[in-house]
C-alpha positions in Angstrom: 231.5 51.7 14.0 233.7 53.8 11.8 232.6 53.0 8.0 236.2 52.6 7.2 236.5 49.5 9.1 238.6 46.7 6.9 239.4 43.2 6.9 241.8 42.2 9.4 243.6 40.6 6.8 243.6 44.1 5.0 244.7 45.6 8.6 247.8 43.0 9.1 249.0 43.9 5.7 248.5 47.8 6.8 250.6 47.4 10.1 253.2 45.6 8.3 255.2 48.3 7.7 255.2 49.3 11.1 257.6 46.5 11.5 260.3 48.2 8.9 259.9 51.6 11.6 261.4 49.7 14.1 264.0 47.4 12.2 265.9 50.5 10.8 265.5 52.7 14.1 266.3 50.1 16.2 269.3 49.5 14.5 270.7 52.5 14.6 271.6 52.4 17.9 273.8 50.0 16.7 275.6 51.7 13.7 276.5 54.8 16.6 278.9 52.8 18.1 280.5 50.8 15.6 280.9 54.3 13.5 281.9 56.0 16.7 285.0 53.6 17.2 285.9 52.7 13.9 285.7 56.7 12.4 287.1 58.2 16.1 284.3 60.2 15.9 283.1 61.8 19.3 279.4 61.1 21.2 277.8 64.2 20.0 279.4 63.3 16.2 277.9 59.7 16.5 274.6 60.8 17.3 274.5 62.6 14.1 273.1 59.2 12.8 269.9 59.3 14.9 269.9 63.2 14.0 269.9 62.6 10.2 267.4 59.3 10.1 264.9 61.6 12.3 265.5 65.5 10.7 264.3 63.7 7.6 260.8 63.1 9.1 260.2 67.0 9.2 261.8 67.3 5.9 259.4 65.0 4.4 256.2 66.3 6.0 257.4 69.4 5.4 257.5 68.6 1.6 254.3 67.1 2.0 252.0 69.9 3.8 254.2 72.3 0.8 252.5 69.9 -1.8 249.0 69.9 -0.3 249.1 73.8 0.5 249.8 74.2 -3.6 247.7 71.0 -5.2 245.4 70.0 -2.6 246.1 66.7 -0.2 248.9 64.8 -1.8 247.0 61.7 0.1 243.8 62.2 -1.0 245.2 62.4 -4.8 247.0 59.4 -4.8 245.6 57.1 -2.1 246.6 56.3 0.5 247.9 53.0 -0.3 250.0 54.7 -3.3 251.4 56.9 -0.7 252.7 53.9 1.3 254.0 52.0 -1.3 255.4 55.3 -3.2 257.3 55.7 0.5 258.7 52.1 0.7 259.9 52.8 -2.6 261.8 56.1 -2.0 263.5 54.4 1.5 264.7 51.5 -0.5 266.6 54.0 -2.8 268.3 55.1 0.4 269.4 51.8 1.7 271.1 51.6 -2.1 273.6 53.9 -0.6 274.6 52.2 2.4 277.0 50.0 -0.7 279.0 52.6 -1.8 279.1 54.7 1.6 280.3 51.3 3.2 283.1 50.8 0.3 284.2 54.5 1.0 283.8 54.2 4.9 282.2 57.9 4.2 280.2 58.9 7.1 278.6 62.1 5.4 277.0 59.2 2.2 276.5 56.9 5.5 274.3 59.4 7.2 272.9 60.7 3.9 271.1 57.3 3.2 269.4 57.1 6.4 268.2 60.4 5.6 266.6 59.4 2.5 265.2 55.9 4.1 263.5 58.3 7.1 262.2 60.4 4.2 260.5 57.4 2.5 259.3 56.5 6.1 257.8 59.9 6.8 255.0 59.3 4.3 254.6 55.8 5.3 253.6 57.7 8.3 251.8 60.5 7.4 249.4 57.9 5.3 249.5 54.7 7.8 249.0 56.3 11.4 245.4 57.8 10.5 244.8 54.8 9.0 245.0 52.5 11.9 243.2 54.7 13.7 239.8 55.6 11.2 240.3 51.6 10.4 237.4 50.7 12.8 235.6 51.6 16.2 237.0 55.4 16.7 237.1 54.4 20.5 239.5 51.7 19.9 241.8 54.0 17.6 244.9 54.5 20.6 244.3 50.1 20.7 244.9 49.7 17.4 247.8 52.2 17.2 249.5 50.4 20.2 249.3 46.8 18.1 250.4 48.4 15.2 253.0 49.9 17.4 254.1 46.0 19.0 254.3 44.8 15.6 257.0 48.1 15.1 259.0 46.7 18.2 259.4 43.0 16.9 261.3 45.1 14.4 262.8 47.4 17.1 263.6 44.0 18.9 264.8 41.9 15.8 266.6 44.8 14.3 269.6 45.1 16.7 270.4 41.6 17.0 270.5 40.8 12.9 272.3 43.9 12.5 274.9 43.4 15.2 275.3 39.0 14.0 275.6 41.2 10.4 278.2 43.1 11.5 280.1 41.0 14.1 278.9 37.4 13.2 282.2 36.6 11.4 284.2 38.3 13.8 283.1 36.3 16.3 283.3 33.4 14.6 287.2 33.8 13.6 288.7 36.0 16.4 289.4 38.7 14.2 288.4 42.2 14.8 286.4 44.1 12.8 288.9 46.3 11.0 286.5 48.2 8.7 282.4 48.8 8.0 282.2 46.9 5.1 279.9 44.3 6.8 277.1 47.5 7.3 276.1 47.2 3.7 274.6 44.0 3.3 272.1 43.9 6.2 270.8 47.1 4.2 270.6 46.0 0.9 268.5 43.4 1.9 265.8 45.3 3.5 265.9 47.5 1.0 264.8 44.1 -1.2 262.1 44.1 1.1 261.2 47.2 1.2 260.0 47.0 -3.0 259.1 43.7 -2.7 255.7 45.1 0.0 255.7 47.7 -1.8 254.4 46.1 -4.9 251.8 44.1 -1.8 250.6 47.0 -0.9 250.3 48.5 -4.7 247.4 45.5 -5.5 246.3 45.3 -1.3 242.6 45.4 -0.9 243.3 48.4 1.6 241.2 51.5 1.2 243.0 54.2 -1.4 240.7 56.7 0.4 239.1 57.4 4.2 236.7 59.1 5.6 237.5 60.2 9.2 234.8 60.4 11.8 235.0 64.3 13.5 235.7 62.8 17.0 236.4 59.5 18.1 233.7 59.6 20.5 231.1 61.1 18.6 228.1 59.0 19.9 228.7 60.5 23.1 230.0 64.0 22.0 227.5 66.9 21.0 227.5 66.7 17.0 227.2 70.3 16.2 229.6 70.8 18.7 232.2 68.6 16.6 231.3 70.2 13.2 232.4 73.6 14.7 235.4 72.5 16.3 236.3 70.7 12.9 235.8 74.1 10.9 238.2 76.2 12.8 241.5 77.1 12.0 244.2 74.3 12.5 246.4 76.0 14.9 243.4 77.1 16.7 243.1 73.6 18.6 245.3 73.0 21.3 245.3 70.0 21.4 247.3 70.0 18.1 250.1 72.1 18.6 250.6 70.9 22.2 250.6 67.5 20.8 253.3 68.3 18.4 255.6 69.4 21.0 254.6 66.0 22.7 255.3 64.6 19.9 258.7 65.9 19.8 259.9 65.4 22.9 258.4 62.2 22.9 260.4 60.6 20.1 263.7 62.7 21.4 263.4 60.7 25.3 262.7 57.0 23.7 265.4 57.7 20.9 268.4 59.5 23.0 267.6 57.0 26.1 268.4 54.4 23.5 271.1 55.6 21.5 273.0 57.0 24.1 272.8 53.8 26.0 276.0 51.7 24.4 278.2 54.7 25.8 276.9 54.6 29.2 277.1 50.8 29.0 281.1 50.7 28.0 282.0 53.3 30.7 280.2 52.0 33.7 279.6 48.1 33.2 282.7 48.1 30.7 280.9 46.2 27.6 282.5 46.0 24.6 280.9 47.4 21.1 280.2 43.5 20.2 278.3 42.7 23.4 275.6 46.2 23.7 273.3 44.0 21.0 270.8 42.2 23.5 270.6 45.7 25.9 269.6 47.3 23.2 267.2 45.1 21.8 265.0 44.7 25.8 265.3 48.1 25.5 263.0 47.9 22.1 261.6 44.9 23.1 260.2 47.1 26.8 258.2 48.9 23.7 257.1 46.3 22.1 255.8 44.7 25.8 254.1 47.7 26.7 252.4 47.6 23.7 251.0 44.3 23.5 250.0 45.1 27.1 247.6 48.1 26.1 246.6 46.5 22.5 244.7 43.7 24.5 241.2 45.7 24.1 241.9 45.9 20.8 241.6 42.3 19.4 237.6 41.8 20.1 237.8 39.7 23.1 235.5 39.2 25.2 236.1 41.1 28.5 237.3 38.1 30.8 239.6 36.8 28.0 240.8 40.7 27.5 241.5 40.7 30.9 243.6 37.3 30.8 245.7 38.8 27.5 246.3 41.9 29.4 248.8 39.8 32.2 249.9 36.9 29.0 250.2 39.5 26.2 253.7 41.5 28.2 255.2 38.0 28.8 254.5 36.8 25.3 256.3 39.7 24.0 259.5 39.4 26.4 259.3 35.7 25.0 260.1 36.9 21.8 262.9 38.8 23.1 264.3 35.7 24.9 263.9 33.8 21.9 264.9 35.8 19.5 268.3 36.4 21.7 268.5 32.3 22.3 268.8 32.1 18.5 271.4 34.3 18.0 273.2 32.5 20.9 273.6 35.6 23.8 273.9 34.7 27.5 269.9 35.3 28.3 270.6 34.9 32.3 271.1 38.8 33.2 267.5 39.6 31.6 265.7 37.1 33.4 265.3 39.5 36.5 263.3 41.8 33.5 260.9 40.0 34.4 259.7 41.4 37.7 260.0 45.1 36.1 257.2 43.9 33.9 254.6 44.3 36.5 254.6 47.8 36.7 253.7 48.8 33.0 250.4 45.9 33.5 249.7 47.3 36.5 250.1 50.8 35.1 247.6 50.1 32.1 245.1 48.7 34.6 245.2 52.2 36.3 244.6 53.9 33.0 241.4 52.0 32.5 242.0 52.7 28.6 242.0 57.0 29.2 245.0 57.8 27.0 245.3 60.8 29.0 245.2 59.5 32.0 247.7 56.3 30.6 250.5 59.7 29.4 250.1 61.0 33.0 250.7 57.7 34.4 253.3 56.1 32.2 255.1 59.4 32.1 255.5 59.5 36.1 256.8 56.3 35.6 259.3 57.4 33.1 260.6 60.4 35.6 261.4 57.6 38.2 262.8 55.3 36.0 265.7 57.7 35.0 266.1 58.9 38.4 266.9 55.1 39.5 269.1 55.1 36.5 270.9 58.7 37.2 270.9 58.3 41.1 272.3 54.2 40.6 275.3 52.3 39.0 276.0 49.0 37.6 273.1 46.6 35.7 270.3 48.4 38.7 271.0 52.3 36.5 271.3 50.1 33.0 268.0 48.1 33.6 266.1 51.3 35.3 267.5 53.3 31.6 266.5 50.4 30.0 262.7 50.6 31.4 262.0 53.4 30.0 260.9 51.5 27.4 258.4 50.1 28.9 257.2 53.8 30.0 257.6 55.5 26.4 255.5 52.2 24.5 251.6 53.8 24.6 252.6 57.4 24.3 252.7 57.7 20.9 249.6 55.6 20.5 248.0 58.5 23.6 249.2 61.7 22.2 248.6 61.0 18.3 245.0 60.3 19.5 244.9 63.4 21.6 246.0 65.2 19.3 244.2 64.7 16.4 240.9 64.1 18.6 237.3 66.6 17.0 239.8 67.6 13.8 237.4 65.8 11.3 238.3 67.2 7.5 241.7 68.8 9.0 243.2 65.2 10.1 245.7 64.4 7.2 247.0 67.9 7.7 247.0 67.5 11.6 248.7 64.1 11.0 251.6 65.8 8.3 252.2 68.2 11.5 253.0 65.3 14.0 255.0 63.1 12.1 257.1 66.5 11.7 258.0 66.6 14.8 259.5 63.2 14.8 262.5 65.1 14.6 262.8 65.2 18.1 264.7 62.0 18.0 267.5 63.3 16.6 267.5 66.7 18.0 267.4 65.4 21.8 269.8 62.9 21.0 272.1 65.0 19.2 271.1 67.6 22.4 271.9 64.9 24.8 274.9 63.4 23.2 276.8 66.6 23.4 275.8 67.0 27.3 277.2 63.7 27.8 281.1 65.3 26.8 283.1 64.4 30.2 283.9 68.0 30.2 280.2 69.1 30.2 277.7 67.0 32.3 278.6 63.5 31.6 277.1 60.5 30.4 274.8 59.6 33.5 273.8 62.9 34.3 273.2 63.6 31.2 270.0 61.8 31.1 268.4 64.0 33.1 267.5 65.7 29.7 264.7 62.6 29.5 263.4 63.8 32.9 262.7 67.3 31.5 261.0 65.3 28.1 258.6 63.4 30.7 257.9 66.2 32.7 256.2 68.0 29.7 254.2 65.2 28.9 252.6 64.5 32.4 251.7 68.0 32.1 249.9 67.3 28.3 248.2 64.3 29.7 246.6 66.6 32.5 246.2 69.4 30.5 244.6 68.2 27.4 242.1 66.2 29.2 240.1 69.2 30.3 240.4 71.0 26.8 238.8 67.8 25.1 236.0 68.0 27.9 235.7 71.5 26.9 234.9 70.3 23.3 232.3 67.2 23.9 234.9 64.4 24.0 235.2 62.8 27.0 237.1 59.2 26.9 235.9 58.7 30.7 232.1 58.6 29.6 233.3 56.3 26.7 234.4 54.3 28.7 231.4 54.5 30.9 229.1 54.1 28.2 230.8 50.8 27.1 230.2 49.2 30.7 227.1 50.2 30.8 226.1 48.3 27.6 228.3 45.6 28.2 226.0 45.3 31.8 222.8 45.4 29.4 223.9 42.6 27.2 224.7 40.1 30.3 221.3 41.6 32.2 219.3 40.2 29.2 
């Protein structure tokens, strides 16, 4: 056991602002259309809003390792709770100028606050991902990740609906149309409210200001020495690393441009108006936040029968919430019923994994290959749902390759960590990438998607790849995982 394990009080107040990720990426998807009809602004243009929010990952953790390179880890300076709240307070600044870019119907002001709210968010990041992860048994670091990560998609789900009944609600309620963005702003304002008001929770938390992280997260079974070398070497000089980061990057780039380029593909093929995309978006969030809760059942300290009874309740629990929170804001639920049976194949897929995250990226990546075939090859709701899976295929890989990635860096793990949340960028370079391929005069929207394919394709191949180079290095999740049965028989044998 990590001595950096916390309270689980301490660790819901941590994964808290995992839930503001997903609120304000979520609801992007729905700005890009209601900017893209009310401005005339083209698909490529619209996805500069995903390009903006996510560019200003890289930005920030660029600023960051710039920082630490001159004056030593900004992290380990301030604390790591600090850094978190300092982050929440810099996003709230940019949700301040969602008033006056609304009042100006200014795109470039639009776009520049979501910049500044992605900046805040990319030291939220930086400080809260290696957190989770040090935060208790090492084994059980991709778990924790992956419920931190279904708390992000109740925002992801949430997010979209609140926005779009923000936007919309009083249209709908009077038959008028929406004639300007003024509505935008106040959705915004509010979370930036929010933002300060955890911010000052997290400033007097009991969370750890500081961590210690253990050189491998399988170090009982690795070869100690073996760690310590790896750990002293060079950054760059593990491959795991920089592989990860382009993992990372494309990653981020096929959840985010499957998503935001979804509400175009919806109006030209099943004909929906900008009003109605709210509850496709949020299943497709919502297949996130199921996949997650699917893979974070080892990670609440069951015992193994009950773990195994969470692992088939824990998906449906979550698409629960996405009925209900789509009941409340009164949409027709009987189309996503059907959802249902998709479900199956993300449990069944995490069975298969047997808690290897590189086995669970090879896996869930295949998955995510023939989902947007289905969806590219198809028409009608069968391609929307099939695009709409691939949710369900993207929810444990950032949990997988942030583990993999960072896996025997010891001392080197805040840097490694500023590196990866850099690459977050993908999500608006792919989308801006697949946006412009979309152009009717260039590949189209449909066909367009096979840009995702490529993305998946790249991470199969990380998940097979960086198996045998962790081997190579004394960490071996398969004897983990081994070990822990082996105990676990023990324990009943006596």
């Amino acid at each position: 056991m990590s001595k950096n394990t916390t309270s689980r009080s301490s660790f819901i107040t941590l994964i808290s602002v995992f839930f503001f990720w997903g609120f304000v990426a979520a609801s992007n998807d729905i700005l890009i259309p209601v900017f893209k009809e009310k401005l005339n602004l083209e698909q490529w243009q619209s996805q500069m809003i995903s390009f903006a929010f996510y560019i200003a990952y890289t930005v920030g953790s660029f600023i960051y390792f710039t920082v630490s390179a001159i004056g030593g880890d900004v992290l380990n300076r301030i604390g790591y709770k600090n850094g978190i709240s300092l982050g929440l307070c810099i996003s709230a600044i940019g949700t301040m100028l969602f008033y006056p870019a609304a009042q100006l119907a200014s795109f470039p002001l639009m776009i520049t606050g979501l910049f500044v709210v992605g900046l805040g968010f990319s030291l939220q990041q930086i400080a809260a991902n290696p957190l989770v992860i040090v935060c208790g048994d090492p084994k059980k670091g991709a778990q924790r990740l992956s419920l931190a990560g279904g708390i992000n998609n109740i925002g992801t789900t949430i997010g979209p609906v609140v926005v779009n009944l923000a936007i919309f609600g009083s249209v709908v309620l009077s038959g008028a149309k929406l004639d300007s963005i003024q509505s935008v702003k106040t959705p915004y304002l509010i979370l930036g409210a929010a933002f300060l008001i955890v911010a000052v929770l997290f400033r007097f938390s009991s969370l750890p200001n500081k961590i210690d992280p253990d050189p491998a997260p399988v170090n009982e079974i690795a070869d100690n020495s073996a760690s310590n070398r790896i750990s002293e070497k060079s950054l760059f000089s593990h491959p795991q690393l920089w592989m990860g980061m382009i993992a990372i990057f494309l990653y981020v780039g096929v959840e985010v441009s499957t998503a935001s380029n979804l509400p175009e593909f919806m109006r030209q093929h099943i004909g929906l108006k900008t009003n109605e995309i709210a509850p496709y978006v949020s299943l497709y969030w919502a297949s996130l936040m199921i996949g997650r809760w699917t893979a974070s059942a080892g990670a609440l300290g069951l015992k193994s029968s009950m773990s195994q009874v969470f692992r088939f309740l824990m998906p449906y629990l979550a698409f629960g919430v996405f009925l209900l929170v789509n009941k409340i804001a009164n949409h027709d639920l009987t189309p996503f019923y059907v959802y249902a049976f998709v479900i199956i194949a993300v449990i069944i897929a995490d069975i298969l994994s047997k808690g290897n995250p590189a086995r669970q990226l090879m896996l869930f990546s295949s998955l995510g290959i023939l989902a947007l075939l289905i969806g590219i090859c198809t028409d009608g709701k069968l391609s929307v749902y099939a695009f709409i899976s691939v949710g369900l295929f993207c929810s444990t890989l950032w949990p997988c390759i942030f583990t993999l990635a960072i896996a025997g860096l010891g001392k080197n793990t805040n840097k490694a960590s500023s590196f990866l949340i850099m690459m977050i960028m993908g999500g608006g370079v792919i989308s801006l990438l697949q946006g412009w391929l979309a152009g009717e005069h260039r590949l189209g929207i449909q066909m367009s998607y096979f840009v995702g394919v490529v993305c998946f394709l790249y991470l199969a191949f990380y998940g097979w790849k960086v198996k045998n180079l962790l081997k190579s290095q004394g960490i071996d999740y398969d004897a983990s995982i081994e070990n822990k049965a082996l105990v676990a028989d023990e324990v009943l044998g006596e």
